[in-house]
C-alpha positions as CSV (number, residue, x, y, z in Angstrom):
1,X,-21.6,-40.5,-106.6
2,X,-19.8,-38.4,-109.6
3,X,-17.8,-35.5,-108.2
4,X,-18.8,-32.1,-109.0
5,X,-16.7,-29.8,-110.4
6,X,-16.6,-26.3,-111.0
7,X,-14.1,-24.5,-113.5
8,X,-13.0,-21.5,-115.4
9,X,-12.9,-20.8,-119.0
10,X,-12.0,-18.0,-120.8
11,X,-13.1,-18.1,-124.6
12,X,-11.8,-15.9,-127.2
13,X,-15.0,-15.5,-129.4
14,X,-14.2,-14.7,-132.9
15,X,-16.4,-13.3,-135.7
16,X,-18.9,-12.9,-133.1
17,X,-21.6,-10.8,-135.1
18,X,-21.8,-7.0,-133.4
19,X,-25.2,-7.0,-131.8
20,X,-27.0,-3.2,-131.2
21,X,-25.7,-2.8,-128.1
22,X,-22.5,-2.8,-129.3
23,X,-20.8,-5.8,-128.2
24,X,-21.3,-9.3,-127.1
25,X,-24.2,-9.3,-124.3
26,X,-23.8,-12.3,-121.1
27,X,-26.7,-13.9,-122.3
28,X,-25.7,-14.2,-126.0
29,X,-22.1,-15.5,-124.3
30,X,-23.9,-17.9,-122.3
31,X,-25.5,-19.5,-124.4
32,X,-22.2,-19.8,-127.4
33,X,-20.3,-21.2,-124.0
34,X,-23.8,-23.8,-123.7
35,X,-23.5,-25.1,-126.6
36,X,-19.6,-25.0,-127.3
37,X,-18.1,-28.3,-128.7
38,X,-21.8,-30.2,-129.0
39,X,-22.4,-29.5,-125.2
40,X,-26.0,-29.1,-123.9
41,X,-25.7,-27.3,-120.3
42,X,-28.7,-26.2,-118.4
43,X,-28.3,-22.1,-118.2
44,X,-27.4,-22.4,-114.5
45,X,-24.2,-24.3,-115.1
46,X,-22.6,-21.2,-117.0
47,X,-22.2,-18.1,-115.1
48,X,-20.8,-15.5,-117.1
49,X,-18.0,-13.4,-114.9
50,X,-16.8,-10.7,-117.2
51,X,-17.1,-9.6,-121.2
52,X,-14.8,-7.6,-122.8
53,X,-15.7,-6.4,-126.0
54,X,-12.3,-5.7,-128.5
55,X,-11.8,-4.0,-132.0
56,X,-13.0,-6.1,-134.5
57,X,-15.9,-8.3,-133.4
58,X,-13.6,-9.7,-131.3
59,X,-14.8,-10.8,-127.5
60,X,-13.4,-12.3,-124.5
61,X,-15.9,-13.6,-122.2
62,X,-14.5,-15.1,-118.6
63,X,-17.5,-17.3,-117.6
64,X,-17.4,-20.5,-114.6
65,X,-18.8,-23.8,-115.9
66,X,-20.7,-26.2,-113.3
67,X,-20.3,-29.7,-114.6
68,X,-19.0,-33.0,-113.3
69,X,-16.5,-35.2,-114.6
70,X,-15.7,-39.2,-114.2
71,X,-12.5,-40.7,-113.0
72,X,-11.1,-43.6,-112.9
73,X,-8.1,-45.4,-110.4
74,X,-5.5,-47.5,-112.8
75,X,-2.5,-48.8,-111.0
76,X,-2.9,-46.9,-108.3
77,X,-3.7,-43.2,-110.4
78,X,-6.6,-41.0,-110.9
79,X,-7.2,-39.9,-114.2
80,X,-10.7,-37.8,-115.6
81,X,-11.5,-40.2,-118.3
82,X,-15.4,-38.2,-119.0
83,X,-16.9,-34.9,-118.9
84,X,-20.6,-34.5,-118.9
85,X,-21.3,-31.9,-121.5
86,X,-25.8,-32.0,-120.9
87,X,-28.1,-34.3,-119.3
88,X,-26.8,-38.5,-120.1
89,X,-24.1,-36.9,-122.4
90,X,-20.8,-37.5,-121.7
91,X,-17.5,-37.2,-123.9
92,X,-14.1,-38.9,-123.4
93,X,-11.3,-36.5,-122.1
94,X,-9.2,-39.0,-124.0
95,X,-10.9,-37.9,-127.8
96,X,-10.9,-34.5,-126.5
97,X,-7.5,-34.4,-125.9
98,X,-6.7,-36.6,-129.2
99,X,-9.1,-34.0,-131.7
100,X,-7.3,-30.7,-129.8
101,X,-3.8,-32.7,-130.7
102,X,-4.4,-33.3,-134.3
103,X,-5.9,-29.9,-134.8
104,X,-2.8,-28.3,-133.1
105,X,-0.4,-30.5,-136.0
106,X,-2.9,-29.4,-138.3
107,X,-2.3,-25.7,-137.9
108,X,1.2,-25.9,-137.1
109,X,1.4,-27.4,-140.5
110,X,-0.3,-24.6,-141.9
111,X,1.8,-22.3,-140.2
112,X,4.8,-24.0,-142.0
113,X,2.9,-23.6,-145.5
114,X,3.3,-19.5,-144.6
115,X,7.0,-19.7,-144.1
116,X,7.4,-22.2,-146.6
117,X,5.8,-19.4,-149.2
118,X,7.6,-17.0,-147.8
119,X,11.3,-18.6,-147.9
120,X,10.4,-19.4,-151.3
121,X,9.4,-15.7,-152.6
122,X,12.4,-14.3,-150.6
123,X,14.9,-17.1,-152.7
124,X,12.9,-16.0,-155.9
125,X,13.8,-12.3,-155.5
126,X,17.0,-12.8,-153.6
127,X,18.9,-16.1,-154.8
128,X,18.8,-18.0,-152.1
129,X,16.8,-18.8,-148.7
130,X,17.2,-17.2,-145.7
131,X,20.9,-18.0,-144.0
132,X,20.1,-18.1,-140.5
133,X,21.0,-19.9,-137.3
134,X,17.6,-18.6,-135.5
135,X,14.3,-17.9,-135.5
136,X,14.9,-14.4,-135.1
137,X,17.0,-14.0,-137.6
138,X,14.6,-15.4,-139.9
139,X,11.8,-13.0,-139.1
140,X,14.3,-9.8,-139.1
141,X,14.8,-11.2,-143.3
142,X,10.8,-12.2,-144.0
143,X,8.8,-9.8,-141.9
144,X,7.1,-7.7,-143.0
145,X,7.3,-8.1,-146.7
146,X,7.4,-11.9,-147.5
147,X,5.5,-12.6,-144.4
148,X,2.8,-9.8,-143.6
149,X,2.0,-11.4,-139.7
150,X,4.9,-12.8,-138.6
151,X,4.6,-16.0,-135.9
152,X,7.2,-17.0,-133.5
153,X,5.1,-20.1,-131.6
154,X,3.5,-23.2,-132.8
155,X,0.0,-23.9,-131.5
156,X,2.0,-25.4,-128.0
157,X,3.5,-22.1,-127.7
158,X,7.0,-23.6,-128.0
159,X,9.5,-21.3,-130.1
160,X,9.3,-22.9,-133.6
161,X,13.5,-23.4,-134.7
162,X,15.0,-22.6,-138.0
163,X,18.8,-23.0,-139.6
164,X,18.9,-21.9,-143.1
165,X,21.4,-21.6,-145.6
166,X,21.4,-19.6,-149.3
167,X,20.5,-23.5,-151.1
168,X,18.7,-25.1,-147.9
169,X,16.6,-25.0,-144.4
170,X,15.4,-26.6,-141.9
171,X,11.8,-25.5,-140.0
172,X,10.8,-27.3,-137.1
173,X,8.5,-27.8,-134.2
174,X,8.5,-29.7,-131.0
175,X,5.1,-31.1,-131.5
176,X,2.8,-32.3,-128.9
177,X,5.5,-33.5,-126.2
178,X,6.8,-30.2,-126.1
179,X,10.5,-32.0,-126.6
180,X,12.4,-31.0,-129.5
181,X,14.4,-33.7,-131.2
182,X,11.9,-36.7,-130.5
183,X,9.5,-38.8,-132.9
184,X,6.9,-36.4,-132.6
185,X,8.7,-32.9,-133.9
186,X,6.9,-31.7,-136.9
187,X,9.6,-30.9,-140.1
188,X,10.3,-29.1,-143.0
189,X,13.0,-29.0,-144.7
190,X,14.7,-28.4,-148.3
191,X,17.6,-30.2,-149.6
């Protein structure tokens, strides 16, 4: 028998259309959180909890997903290897896990371009990059006028590190081990 299991999920919806009631209704949320990712739930298995509706078309919906998941025993460990998303359809937790990764390095990345622009306008009008031994201190020289939203966090919500000097710097991230200083820290730097 596959064990059931039930879960929460809270969803930021974004760009969610404002319908005439004014927000985003439990059934409209219900059936986003259905479908989310390729899934095909039966209506029952999502119970939306709460919707709050925020400035912008902006939502959070906390809903509880009925679904069941696979494991499997290797030396002696469990581990969910499947999630059933509908009826006969199940997805590997492993290429979940593997797509979320990439897509976290992928934005990460992006947030570097940002700072990357940034540092560079700031040496155009000021002669040299950012001399800094912090994070912090880089923000205080960027924000708000070489960098209009200032981020602290990369997409693990790890402090992202920087040590700069007038002719070079160093950004960096701890990546997906959450360990700065190993094979998987994502770099930038200019020599």
């Amino acid at each position: 028998m596959i064990p059931r299991f039930i879960f929460a999920i809270t969803i930021l919806t974004i760009g969610v259309a404002v319908w005439a009631a004014g927000g985003l209704t439990a059934k409209h949320a219900r059936e986003l959180i259905r479908k989310l990712g390729g899934a095909d739930l039966k209506p029952n298995q999502v119970r939306i909890k709460t919707i709050s509706n925020g400035f912008g078309g902006n939502a959070i919906a906390e809903a509880q997903v009925e679904t069941a998941v696979r494991f499997k025993q290797e030396k002696g460990e469990w581990k969910v290897v499947d999630i059933r998303l509908g009826d006969q359809h199940w997805e590997s937790v492993e290429l979940v896990t593997e797509a979320i990764r990439r897509e976290k390095i992928r934005r990460t990345e992006e947030l570097f371009q940002r700072l990357t622009k940034a540092l560079e306008a700031h040496k155009e009008d000021r002669g040299g990059y950012v001399v800094a031994d912090n994070f912090d201190q880089l923000l205080e020289q960027l924000a708000p006028r070489y960098l209009p939203m200032p981020v602290r966090f990369d997409l693990w919500e790890q402090p992202l590190l920087y040590r700069g000097t007038a002719n070079d710097y160093r950004l960096s991230s701890s990546g997906p081990d959450l360990q700065a200083g190993t094979g998987d820290d994502l770099i930038v730097e200019k020599r």
